[in-house]
VEXVOMAR-315755 format. One record per residue (C-alpha): x, y, z; residue in one letter; residue number from 1. Coordinates in pm, 1 decimal, always signed. Example, Ala and Ser with C-alpha at 12.3 -4.5 7.8 and 13.67 -1.06 7.14 Angstrom:
2
{px = +1230.0	py = -450.0	pz = +780.0	rest = A	nr = 1}
{px = +1367.0	py = -106.0	pz = +714.0	rest = S	nr = 2}
! end
This chain:
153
{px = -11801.4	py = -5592.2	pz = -8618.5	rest = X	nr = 1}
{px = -12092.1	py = -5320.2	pz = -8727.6	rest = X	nr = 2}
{px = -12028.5	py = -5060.2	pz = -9017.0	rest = X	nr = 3}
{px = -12031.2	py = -4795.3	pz = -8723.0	rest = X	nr = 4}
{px = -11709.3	py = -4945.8	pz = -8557.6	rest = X	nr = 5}
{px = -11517.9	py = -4922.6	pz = -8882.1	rest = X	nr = 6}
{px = -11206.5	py = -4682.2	pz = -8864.0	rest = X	nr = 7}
{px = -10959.2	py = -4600.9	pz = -9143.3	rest = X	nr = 8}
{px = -10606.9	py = -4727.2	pz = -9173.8	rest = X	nr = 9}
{px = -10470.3	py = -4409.3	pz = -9224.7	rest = X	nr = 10}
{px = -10518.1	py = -4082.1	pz = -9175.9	rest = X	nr = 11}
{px = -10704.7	py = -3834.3	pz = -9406.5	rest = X	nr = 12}
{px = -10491.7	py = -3601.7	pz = -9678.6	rest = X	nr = 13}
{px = -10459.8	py = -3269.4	pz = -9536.7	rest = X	nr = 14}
{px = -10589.3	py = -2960.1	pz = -9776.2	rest = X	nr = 15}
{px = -10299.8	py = -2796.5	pz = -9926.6	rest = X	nr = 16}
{px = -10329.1	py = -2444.2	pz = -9831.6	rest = X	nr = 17}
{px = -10104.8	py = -2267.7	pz = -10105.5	rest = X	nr = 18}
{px = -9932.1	py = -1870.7	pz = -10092.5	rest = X	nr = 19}
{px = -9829.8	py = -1894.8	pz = -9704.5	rest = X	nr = 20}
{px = -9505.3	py = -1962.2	pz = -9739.7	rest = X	nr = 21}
{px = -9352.5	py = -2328.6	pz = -9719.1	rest = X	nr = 22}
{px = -9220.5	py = -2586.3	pz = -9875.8	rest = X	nr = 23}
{px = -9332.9	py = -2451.5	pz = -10244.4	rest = X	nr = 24}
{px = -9078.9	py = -2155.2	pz = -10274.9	rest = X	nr = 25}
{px = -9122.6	py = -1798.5	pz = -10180.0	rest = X	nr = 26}
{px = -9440.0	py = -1719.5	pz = -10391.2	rest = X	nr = 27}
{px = -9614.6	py = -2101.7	pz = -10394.2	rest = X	nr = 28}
{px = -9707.7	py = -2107.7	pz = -10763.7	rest = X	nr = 29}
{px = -9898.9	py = -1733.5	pz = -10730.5	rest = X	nr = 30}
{px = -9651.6	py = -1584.9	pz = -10916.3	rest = X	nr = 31}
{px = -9499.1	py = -1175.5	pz = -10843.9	rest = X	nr = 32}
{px = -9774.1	py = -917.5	pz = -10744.8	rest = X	nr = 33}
{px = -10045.0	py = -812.3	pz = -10950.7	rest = X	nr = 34}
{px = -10456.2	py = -866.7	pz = -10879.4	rest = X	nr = 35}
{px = -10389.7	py = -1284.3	pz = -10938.3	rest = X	nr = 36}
{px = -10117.4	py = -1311.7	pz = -10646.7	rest = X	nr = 37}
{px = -10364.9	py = -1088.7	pz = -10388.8	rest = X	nr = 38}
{px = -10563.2	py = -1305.5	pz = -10151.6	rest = X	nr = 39}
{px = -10942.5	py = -1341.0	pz = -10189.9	rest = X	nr = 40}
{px = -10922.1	py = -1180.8	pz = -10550.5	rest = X	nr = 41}
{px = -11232.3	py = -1157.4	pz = -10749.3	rest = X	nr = 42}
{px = -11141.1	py = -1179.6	pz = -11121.8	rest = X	nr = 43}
{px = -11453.1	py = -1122.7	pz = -11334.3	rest = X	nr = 44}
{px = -11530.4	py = -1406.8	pz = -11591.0	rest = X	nr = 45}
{px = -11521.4	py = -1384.6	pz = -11954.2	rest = X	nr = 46}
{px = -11906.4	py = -1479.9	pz = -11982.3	rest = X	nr = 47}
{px = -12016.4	py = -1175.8	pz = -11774.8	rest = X	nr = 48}
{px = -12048.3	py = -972.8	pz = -12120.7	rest = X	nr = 49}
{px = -12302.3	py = -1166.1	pz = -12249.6	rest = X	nr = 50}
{px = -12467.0	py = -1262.4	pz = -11934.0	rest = X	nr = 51}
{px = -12480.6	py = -848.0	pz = -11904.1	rest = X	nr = 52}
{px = -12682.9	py = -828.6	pz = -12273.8	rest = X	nr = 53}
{px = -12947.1	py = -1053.6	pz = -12148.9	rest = X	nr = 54}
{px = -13274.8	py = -895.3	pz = -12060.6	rest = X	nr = 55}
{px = -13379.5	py = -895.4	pz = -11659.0	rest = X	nr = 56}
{px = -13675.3	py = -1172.7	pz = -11683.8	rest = X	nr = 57}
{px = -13859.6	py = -1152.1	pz = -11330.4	rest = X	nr = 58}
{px = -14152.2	py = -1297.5	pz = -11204.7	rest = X	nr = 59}
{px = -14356.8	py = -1599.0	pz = -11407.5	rest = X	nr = 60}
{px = -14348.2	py = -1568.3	pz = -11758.3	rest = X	nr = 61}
{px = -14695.9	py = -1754.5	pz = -11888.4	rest = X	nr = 62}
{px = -14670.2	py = -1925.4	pz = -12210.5	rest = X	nr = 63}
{px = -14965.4	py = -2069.3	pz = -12430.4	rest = X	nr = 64}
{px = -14738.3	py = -2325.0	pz = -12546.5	rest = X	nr = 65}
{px = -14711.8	py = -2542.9	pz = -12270.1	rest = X	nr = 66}
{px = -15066.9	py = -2615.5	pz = -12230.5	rest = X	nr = 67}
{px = -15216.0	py = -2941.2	pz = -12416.1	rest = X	nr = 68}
{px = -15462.5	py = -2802.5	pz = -12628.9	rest = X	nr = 69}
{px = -15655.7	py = -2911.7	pz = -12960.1	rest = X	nr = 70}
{px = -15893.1	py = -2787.8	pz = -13166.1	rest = X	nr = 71}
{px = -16189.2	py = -2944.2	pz = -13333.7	rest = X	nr = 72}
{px = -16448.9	py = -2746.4	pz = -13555.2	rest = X	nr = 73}
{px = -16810.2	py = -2832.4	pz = -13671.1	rest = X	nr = 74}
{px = -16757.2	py = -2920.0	pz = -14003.1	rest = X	nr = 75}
{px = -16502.9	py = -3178.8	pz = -13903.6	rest = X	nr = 76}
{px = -16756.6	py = -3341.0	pz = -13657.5	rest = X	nr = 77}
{px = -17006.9	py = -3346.1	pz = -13955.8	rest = X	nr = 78}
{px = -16814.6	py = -3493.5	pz = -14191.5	rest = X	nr = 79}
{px = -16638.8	py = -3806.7	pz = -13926.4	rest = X	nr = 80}
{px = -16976.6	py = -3873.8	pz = -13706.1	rest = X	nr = 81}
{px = -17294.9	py = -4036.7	pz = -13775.8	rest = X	nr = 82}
{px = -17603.0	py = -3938.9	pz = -13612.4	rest = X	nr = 83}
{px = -17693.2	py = -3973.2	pz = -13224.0	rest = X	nr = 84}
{px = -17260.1	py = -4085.7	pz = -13213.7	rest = X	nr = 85}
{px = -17129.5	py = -3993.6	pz = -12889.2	rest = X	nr = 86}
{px = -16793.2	py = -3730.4	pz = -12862.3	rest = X	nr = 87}
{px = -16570.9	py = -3804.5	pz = -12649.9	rest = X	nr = 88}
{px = -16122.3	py = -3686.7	pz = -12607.4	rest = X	nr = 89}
{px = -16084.7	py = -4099.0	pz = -12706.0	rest = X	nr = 90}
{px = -16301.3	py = -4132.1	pz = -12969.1	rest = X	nr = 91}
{px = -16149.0	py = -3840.4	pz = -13144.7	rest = X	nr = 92}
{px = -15782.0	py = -3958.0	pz = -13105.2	rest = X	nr = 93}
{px = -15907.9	py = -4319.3	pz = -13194.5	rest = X	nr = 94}
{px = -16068.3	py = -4152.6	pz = -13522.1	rest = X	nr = 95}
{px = -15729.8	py = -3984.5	pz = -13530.3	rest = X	nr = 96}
{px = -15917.9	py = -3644.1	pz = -13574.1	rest = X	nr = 97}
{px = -15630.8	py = -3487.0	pz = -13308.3	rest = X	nr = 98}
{px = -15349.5	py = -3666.0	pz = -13142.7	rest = X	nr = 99}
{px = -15196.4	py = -3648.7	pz = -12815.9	rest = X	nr = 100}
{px = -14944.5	py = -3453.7	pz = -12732.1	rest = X	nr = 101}
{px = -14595.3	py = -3599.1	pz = -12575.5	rest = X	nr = 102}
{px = -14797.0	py = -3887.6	pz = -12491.4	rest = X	nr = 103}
{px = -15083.5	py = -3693.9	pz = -12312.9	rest = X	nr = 104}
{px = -15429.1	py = -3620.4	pz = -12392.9	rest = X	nr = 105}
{px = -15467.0	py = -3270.0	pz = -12488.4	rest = X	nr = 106}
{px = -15742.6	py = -3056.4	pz = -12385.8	rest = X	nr = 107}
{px = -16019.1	py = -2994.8	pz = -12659.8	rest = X	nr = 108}
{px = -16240.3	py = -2704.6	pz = -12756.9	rest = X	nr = 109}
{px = -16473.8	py = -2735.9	pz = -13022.0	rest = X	nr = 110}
{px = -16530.0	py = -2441.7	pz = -13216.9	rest = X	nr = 111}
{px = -16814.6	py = -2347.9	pz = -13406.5	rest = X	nr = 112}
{px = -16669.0	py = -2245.8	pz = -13783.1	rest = X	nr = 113}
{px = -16886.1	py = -2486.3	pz = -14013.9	rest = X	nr = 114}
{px = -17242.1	py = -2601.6	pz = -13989.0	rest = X	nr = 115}
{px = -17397.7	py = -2941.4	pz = -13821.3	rest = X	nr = 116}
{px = -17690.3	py = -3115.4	pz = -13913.5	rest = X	nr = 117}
{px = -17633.7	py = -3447.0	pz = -13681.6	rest = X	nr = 118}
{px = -17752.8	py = -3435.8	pz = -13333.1	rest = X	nr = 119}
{px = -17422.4	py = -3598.9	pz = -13155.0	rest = X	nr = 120}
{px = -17370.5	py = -3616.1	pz = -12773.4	rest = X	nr = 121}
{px = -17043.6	py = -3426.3	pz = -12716.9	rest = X	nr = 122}
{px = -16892.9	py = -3502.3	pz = -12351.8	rest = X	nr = 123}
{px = -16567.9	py = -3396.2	pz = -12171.0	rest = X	nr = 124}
{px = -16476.6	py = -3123.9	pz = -12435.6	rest = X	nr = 125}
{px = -16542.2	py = -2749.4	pz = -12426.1	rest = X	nr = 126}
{px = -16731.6	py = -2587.0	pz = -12620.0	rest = X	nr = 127}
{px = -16740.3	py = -2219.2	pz = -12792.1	rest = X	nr = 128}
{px = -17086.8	py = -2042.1	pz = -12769.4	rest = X	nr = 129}
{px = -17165.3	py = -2047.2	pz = -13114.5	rest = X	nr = 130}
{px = -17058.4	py = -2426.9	pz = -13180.9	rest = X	nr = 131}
{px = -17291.4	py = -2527.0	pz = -12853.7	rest = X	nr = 132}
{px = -17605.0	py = -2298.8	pz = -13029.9	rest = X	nr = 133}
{px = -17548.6	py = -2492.7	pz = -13348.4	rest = X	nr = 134}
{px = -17539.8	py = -2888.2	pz = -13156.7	rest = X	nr = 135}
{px = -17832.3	py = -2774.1	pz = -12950.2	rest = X	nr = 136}
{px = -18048.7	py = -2666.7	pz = -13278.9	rest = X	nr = 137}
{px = -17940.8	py = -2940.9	pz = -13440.8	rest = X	nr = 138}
{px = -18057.4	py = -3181.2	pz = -13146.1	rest = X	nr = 139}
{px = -17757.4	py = -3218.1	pz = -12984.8	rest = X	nr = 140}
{px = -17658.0	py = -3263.3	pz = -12648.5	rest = X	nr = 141}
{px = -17360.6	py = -3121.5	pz = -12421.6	rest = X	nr = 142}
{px = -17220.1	py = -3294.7	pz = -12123.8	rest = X	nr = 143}
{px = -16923.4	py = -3116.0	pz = -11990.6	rest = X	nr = 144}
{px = -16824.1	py = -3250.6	pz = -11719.1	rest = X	nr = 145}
{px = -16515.4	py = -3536.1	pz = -11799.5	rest = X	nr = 146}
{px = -16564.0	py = -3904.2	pz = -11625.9	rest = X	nr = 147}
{px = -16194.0	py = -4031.5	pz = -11538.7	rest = X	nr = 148}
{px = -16123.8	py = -4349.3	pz = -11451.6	rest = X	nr = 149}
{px = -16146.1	py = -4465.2	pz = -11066.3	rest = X	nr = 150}
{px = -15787.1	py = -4496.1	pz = -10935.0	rest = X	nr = 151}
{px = -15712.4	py = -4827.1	pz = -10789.1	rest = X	nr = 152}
{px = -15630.8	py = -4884.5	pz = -10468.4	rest = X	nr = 153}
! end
């Protein structure tokens, strides 16, 4: 025998259909008249006041909040690196300079408030305008673009 040959014992509970008449009395447990007794009554819930109050939110509602984001300044950098050190997301979590967020790796601008005197190599991080004139006098270098790891296949 296959599950597709299997067949009940007995036969399924029929639906009680209630306020037709029958074996429930002359009503069926609707009660005398009024808007409860009617059929297909609409009875408006309690909430609907304060579901009312709420404002009408359409459309995609953008909030800074829910991107990762961390930022470093200059005079941070200064203090924490040596010179010719390389900047990288990792090194500043592992210097614990910023943490991750929920368990992620936020993204990080560095800003320019503060001045540098170090010529560090700053990759995978953005950078303001003013913070990227400062590493670049100072003898600096900027590599933007962010090496991730080769997934394995």
């Amino acid at each position: 025998m296959q599950t597709h040959q299997l067949k009940p014992i007995h036969k399924p509970k029929k639906e009680k259909r209630i306020g037709r008449g029958g074996k429930r009395g002359r009503y069926c447990g609707k009660g005398i008249k009024g808007q409860k007794s009617r059929a297909g009554r609409k009875m408006q819930p309690i909430i609907r006041g304060l579901i009312k109050r709420y404002p009408k939110l359409r459309g995609y509602r953008y909030s800074p909040r829910e991107k990762l984001r961390a930022e470093v300044n200059l005079s941070i950098l200064e203090k924490q690196f040596e010179k010719g050190e390389k900047i990288t997301p990792e090194i500043l979590v592992a210097k614990k300079i910023i943490h991750k967020i929920k368990g992620k790796m936020p993204e990080i601008k560095i800003l320019g408030k503060g001045e540098i005197t170090k010529n560090l190599i700053i990759e995978g991080c953005k950078i303001s305008m003013t913070a990227k004139d400062k590493v670049e006098k100072a003898g600096g270098k900027i590599n933007l673009k962010i090496h991730l790891p080769k997934a394995s296949s």
